[in-house]
C-alpha positions as CSV (number, residue, x, y, z in Angstrom):
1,X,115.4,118.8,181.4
2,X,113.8,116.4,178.7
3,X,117.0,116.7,177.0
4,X,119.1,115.8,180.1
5,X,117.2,113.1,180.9
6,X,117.3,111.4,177.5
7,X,121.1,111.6,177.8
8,X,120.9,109.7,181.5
9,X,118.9,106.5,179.9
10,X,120.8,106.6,177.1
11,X,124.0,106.3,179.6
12,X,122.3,103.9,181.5
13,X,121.4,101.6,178.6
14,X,125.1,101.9,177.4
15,X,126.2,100.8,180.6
16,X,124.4,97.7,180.4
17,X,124.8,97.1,176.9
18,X,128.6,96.9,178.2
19,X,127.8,94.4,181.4
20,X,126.0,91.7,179.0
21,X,128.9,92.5,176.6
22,X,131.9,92.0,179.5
23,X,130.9,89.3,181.4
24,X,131.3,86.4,178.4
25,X,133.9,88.5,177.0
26,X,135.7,87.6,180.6
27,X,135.0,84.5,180.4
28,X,136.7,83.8,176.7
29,X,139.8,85.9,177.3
30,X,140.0,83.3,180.6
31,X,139.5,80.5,178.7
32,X,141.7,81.7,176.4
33,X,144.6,82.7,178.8
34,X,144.2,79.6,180.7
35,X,145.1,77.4,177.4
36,X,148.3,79.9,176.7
37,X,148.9,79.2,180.4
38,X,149.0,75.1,180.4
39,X,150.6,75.5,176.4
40,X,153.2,77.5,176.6
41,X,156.8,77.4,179.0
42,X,160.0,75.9,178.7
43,X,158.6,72.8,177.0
44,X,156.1,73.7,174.2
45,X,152.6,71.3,173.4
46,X,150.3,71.9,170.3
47,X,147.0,72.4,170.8
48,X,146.2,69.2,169.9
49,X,148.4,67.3,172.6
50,X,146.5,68.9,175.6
51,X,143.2,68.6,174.4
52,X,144.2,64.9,173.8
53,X,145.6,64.8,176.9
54,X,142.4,66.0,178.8
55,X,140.1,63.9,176.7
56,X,141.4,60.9,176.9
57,X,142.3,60.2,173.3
58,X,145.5,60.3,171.5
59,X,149.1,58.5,172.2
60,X,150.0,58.1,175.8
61,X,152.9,60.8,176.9
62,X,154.6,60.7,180.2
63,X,156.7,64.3,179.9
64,X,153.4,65.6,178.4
65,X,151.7,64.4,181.3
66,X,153.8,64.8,184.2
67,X,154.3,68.6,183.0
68,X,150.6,69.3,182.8
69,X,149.0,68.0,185.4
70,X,152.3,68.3,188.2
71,X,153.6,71.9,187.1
72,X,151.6,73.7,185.0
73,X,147.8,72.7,185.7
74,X,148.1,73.5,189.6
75,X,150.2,76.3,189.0
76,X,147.6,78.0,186.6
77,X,144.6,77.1,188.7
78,X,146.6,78.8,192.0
79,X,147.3,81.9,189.7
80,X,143.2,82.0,188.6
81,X,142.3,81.6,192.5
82,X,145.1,84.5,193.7
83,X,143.8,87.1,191.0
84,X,140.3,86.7,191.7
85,X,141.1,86.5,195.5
86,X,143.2,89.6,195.2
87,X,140.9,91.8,193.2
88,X,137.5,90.8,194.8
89,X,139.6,92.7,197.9
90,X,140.5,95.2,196.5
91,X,136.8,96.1,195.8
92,X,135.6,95.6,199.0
93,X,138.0,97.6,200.3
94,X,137.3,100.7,198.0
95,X,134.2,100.3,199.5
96,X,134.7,100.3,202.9
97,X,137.0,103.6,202.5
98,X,135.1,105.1,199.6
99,X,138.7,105.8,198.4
100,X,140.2,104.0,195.2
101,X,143.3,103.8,196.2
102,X,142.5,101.4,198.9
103,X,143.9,97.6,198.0
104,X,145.5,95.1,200.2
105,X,149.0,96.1,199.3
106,X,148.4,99.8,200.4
107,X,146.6,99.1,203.6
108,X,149.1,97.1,205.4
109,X,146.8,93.4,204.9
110,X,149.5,92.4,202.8
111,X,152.4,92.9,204.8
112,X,151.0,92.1,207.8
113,X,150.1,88.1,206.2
114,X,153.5,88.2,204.7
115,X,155.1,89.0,208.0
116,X,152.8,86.4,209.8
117,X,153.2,83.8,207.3
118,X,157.1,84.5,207.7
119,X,157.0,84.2,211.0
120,X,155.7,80.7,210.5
121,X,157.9,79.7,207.8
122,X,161.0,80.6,209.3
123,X,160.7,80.5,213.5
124,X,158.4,78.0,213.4
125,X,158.9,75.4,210.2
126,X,157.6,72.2,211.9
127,X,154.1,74.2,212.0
128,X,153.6,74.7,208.3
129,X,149.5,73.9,208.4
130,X,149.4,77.3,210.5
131,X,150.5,79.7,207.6
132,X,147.1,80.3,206.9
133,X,145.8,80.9,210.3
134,X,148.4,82.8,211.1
135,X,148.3,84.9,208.0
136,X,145.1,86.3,208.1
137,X,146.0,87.1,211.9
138,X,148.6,89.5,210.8
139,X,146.3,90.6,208.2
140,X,143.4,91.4,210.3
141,X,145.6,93.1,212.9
142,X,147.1,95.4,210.2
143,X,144.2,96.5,208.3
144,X,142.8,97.2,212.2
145,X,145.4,99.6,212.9
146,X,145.4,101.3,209.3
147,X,141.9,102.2,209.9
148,X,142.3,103.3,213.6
149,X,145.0,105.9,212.3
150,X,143.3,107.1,209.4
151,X,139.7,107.6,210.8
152,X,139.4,111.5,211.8
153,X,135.6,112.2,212.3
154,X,135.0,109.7,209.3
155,X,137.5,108.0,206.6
156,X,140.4,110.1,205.7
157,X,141.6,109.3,202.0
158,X,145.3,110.7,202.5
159,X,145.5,109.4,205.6
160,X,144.4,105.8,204.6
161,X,147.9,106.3,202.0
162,X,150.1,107.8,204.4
163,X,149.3,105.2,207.6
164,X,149.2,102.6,204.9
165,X,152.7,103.2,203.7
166,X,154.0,103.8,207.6
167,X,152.5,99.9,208.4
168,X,153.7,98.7,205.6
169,X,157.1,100.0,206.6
170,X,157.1,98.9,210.3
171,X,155.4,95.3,209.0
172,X,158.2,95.2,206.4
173,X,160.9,96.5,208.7
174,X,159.6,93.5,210.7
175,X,160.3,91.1,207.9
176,X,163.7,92.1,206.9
177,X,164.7,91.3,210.6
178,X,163.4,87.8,210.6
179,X,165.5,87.3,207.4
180,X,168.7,88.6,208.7
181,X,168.3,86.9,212.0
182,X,167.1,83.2,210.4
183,X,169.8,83.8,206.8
184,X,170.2,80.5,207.2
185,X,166.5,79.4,206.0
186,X,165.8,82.5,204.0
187,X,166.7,81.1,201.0
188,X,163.9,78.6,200.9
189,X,161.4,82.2,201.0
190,X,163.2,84.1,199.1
191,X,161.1,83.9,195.9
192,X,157.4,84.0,197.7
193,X,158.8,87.4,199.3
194,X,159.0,88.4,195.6
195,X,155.4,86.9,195.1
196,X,155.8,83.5,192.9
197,X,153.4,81.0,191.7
198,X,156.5,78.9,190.9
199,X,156.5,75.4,192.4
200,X,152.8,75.2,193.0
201,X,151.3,72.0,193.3
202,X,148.3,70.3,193.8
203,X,148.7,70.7,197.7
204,X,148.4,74.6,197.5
205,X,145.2,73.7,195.2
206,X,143.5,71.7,197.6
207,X,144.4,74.3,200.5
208,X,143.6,77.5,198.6
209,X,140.6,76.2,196.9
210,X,138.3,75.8,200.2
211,X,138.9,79.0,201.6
212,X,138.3,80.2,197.9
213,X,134.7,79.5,197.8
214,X,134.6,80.4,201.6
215,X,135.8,84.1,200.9
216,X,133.7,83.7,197.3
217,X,130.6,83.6,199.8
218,X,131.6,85.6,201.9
219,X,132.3,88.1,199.2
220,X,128.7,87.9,197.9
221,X,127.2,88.4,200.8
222,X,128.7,91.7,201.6
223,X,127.3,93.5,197.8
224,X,124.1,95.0,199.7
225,X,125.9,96.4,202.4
226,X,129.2,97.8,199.5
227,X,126.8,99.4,197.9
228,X,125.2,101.5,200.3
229,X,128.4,102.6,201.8
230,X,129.2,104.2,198.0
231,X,126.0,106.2,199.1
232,X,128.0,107.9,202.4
233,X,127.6,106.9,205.8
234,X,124.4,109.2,206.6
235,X,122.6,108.0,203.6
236,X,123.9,104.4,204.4
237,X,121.5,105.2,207.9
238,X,118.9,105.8,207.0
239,X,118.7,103.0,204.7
240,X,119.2,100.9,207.8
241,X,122.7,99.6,207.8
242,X,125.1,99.7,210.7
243,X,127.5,100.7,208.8
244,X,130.2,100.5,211.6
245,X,129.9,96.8,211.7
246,X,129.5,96.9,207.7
247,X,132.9,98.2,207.8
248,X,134.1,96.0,210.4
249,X,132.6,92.9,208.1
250,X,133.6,93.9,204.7
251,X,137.7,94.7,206.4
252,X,137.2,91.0,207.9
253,X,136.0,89.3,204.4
254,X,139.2,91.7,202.6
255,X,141.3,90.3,204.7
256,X,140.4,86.9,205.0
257,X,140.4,86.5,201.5
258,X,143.9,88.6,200.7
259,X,145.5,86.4,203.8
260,X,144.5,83.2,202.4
261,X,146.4,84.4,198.5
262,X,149.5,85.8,200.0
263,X,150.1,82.6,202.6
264,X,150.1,80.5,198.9
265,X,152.2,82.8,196.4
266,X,153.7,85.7,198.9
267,X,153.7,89.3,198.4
268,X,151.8,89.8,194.9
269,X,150.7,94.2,195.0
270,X,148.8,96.0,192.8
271,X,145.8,93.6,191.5
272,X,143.5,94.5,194.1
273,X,144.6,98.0,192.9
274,X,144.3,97.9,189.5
275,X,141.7,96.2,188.5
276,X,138.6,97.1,190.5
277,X,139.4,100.6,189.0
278,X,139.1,98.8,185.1
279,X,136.5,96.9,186.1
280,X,134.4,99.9,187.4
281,X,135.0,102.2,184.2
282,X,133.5,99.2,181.9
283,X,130.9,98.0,184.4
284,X,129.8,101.2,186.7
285,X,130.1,100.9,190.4
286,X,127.4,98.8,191.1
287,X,128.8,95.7,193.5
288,X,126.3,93.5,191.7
289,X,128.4,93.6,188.6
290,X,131.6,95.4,189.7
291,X,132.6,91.9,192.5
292,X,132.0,89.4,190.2
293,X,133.9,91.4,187.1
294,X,136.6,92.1,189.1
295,X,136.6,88.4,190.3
296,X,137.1,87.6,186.7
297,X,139.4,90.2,185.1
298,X,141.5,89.8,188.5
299,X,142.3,85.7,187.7
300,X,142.7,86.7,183.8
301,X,144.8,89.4,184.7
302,X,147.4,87.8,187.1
303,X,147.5,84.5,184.6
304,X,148.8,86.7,182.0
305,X,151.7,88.0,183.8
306,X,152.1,84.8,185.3
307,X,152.6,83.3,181.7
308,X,154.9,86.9,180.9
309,X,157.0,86.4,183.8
310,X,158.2,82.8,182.5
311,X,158.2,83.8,179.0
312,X,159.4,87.3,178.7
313,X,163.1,86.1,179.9
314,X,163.1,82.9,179.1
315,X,164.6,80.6,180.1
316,X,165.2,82.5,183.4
317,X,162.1,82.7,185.2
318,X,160.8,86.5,186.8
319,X,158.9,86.4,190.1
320,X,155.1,87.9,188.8
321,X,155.3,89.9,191.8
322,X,158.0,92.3,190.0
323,X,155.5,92.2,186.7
324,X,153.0,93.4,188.9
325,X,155.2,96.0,190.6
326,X,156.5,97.4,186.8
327,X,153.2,97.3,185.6
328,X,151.0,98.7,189.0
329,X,153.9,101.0,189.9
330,X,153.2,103.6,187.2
331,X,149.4,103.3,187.8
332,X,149.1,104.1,191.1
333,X,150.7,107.7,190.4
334,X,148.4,108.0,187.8
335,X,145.6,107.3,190.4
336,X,147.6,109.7,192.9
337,X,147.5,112.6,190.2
338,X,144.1,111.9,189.2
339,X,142.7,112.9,193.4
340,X,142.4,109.2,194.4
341,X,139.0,109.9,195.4
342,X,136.1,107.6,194.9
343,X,133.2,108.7,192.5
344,X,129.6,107.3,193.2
């Protein structure tokens, strides 16, 4: 017994050895892929030119500038927002199913903003400033009917996967129509159905950032409740939490926040997948530490393959939705295989 419990604080102090470790580790490699990010593309700057360039000093450049700060600087700030967005999600929704193979792509919030936001951009073009809105409508409604289906006397893990993949099919299934029946304005969502951060601009900044810190909040608010759903609904209880409406909260938060990403870049799967699951094996599964790291590794994550989808085929550039698919793809079995179950 005195053995075993020497092992546990040992444990214990090795996990947070690795949460003081992570967290500014994070923040470098985010630094760090942020400058390869704004650096690196069709055009190439030395390090020099874009510090300049920030900083004020140095010898006035218009290409320098007008590629910066119009192309690349929104377009990497969008992909930091999206990844965090996406994975901070993806954790509350593990939560709320106890199930890691819960994410936004799998439980139908995806598809259902896609299909909303297409709805939108293709019926109803003059109403643009809706996307959002409307997004998180389809969103809400999907995850709602994914978790009427797979609740049987409590949440169902296969049955989350298997009324997952039969909204996503119906939701999709609803997409595809609206692009054969409206082929004559498809082409201009052709690429976001992929998932793209091409062609973002400072407008998609200034419309994602708001509802950023909103869901941020939001997000923050909901680590008590996370928490003591890991602990199973009795336990949750007794400990005084409603866990119904916890559920009902954290799906809401999920959803607003996965809405608000896919109305700016489109259908982007497998972050909210991916990396709650890495960010829990370094961190543990506390919410405290897990939201917040997967906030982080999420926007690192999703700016790399941003930067690897315009450099990997250069100068033909991939939407990242298909690096995430190639690289989340293979994953997920590996999750399937493993049980898919979530461990407390």
């Amino acid at each position: 017994m005195r053995q075993g419990g020497k092992g546990l604080a040992y444990m214990k102090k090795d996990k947070k050895l690795q949460r003081i470790i992570l967290f500014p580790v994070l923040l470098m490699a985010l630094g760090l892929s942020f400058m390869i990010a704004v650096r690196w593309g069709s055009v190439e700057f030395s390090n020099q030119q874009i510090i300049g360039l920030f900083f004020g000093y140095g010898e006035e450049d218009a290409v320098l500038r007008t590629i910066i700060y119009n192309i690349r600087l929104p377009r990497t700030l969008t992909a930091l927002m999206v990844g965090a967005n996406l994975a901070m999600s993806g954790a509350l929704l593990q939560a709320v199913m106890r199930n890691e193979l819960a994410d936004p792509g799998l439980t139908g919030i995806s598809t259902g903003a896609a299909l909303g936001a297409v709805t939108v951009m293709l019926v109803f073009p003059a109403y643009g400033a809706l996307v959002p809105v409307v997004a998180f409508s389809g969103a809400a409604i999907a995850c709602a009917i994914v978790f009427a289906l797979s609740w049987k006397r409590g949440v169902d893990p296969i049955r989350i996967v298997l009324a997952g993949v039969a909204v996503n099919a119906v939701l999709g299934g609803g997409t595809g129509l609206l692009s054969i029946l409206y082929s004559d304005r498809i082409q201009g969502v052709l690429m976001w159905l992929n998932g793209t951060l091409s062609g973002r601009s400072w407008q998609h900044v200034e419309v994602l950032f708001p509802y950023s810190v909103l869901g941020l909040v939001a997000a923050g608010l909901c680590i008590k409740a996370a928490n003591l759903l890991q602990l199973g609904d009795e336990m949750a209880k007794n400990l005084g939490l409603k866990v119904h409406l916890a559920r009902i909260a954290l799906s809401a938060v999920a959803a607003f926040i996965a809405a608000i990403s896919v109305s700016m870049v489109g259908l982007i799967g497998f972050v909210g997948l991916i990396i709650p699951h890495i960010t829990r094996l370094l961190v543990g599964s506390d919410y405290r530490y897990l939201l917040p790291g997967s906030a982080l590794l999420g926007a690192v994550f999703l700016l790399s393959a941003d930067t690897a989808a315009r450099m990997v085929f250069s100068p033909i550039e991939l939407p990242v939705g298909i690096i995430m698919a190639i690289i989340g793809g293979p994953f997920f079995l590996y999750l399937l295989r493993k049980g898919g179950k979530y461990k407390v």
